[in-house]
KOLSE-513673 format. One record per residue (C-alpha): residue in one letter; x, y, z; residue number from 1. Coordinates in pm, 1 decimal, padded with zeros to 6 digits. Example, Ala and Ser with C-alpha at 12.3 -4.5 7.8 and 13.67 -1.06 7.14 Angstrom:
! residues 2
("a" (01230.0 -00450.0 00780.0) 1)
("s" (01367.0 -00106.0 00714.0) 2)
***
This chain:
! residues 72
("x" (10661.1 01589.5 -11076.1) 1)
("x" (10646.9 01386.2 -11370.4) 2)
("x" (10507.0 01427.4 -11718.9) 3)
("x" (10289.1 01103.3 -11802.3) 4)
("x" (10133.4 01079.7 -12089.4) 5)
("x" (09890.9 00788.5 -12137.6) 6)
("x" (09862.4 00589.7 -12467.0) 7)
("x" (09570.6 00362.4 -12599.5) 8)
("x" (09699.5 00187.6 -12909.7) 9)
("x" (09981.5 00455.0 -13045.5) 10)
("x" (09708.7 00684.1 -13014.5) 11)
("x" (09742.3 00992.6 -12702.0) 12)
("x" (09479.5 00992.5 -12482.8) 13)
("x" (09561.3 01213.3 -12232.0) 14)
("x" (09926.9 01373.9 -12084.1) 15)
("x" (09959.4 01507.0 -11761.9) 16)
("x" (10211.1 01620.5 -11450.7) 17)
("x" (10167.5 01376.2 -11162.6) 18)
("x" (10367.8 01290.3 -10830.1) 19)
("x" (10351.8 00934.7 -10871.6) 20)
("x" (10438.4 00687.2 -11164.6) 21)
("x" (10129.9 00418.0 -11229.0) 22)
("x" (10180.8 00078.6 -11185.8) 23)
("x" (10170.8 -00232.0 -11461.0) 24)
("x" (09791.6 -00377.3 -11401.3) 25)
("x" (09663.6 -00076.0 -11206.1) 26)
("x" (09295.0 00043.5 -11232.8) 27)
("x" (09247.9 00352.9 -11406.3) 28)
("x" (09006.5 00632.5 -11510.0) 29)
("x" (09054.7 00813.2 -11793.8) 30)
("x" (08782.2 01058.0 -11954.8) 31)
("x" (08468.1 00879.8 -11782.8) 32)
("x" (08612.4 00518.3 -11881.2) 33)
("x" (08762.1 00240.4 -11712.4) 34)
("x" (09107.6 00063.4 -11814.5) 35)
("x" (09422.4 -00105.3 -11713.9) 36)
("x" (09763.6 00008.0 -11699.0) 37)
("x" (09989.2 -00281.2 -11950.5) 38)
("x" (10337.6 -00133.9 -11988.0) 39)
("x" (10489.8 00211.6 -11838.5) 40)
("x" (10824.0 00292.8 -12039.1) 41)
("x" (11027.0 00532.2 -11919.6) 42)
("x" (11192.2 00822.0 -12176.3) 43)
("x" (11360.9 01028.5 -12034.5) 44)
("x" (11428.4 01145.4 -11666.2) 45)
("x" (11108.7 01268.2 -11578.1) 46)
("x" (10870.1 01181.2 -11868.7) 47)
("x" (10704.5 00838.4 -11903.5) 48)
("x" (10497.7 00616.6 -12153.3) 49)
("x" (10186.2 00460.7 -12046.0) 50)
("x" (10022.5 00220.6 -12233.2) 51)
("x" (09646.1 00149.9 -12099.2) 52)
("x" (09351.6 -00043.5 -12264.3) 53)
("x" (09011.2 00117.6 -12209.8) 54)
("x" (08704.9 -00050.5 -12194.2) 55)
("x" (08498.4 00004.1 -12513.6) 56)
("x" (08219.3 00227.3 -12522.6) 57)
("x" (07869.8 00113.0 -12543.5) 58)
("x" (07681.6 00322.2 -12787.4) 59)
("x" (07290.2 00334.4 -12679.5) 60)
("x" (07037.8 00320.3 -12980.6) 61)
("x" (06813.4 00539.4 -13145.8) 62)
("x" (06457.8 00543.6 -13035.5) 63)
("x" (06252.4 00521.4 -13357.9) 64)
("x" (06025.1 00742.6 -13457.3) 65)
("x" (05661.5 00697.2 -13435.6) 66)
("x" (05542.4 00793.9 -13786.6) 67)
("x" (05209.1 00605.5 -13750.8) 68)
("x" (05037.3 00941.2 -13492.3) 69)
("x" (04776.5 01108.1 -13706.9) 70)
("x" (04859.5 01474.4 -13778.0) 71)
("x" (04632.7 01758.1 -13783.2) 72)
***
């Protein structure tokens, strides 16, 4: 088992104890979102350094409210 713990810009996004090591330009899912695996760095024996880029989140928009509905 390994300890991986998965980096997006210095920032941890997720560590966890896995059998296998990923590979440099592997697909990966992370939290609901797509990304690539760029570098893996190895620290010590069994703990590794994975740095991914995620695709961006779209945010949806706001419906307006309709102010113009006649009250009673």
């Amino acid at each position: 088992m390994f300890a991986i713990h998965f980096y997006e810009k210095n920032i941890s996004v997720l560590s966890q104890c896995l059998r296998r090591i990923p590979e440099v330009d592997e697909s990966i899912r992370i939290k609901g979102r797509n990304g690539k695996v760029v570098d893996v760095i190895q620290i010590e024996e069994n703990k590794y350094q994975v740095q991914v880029v995620l695709e961006k989140l779209i945010k949806k928009e706001l419906l307006l409210k309709d102010d113009k509905k006649k009250r009673r």
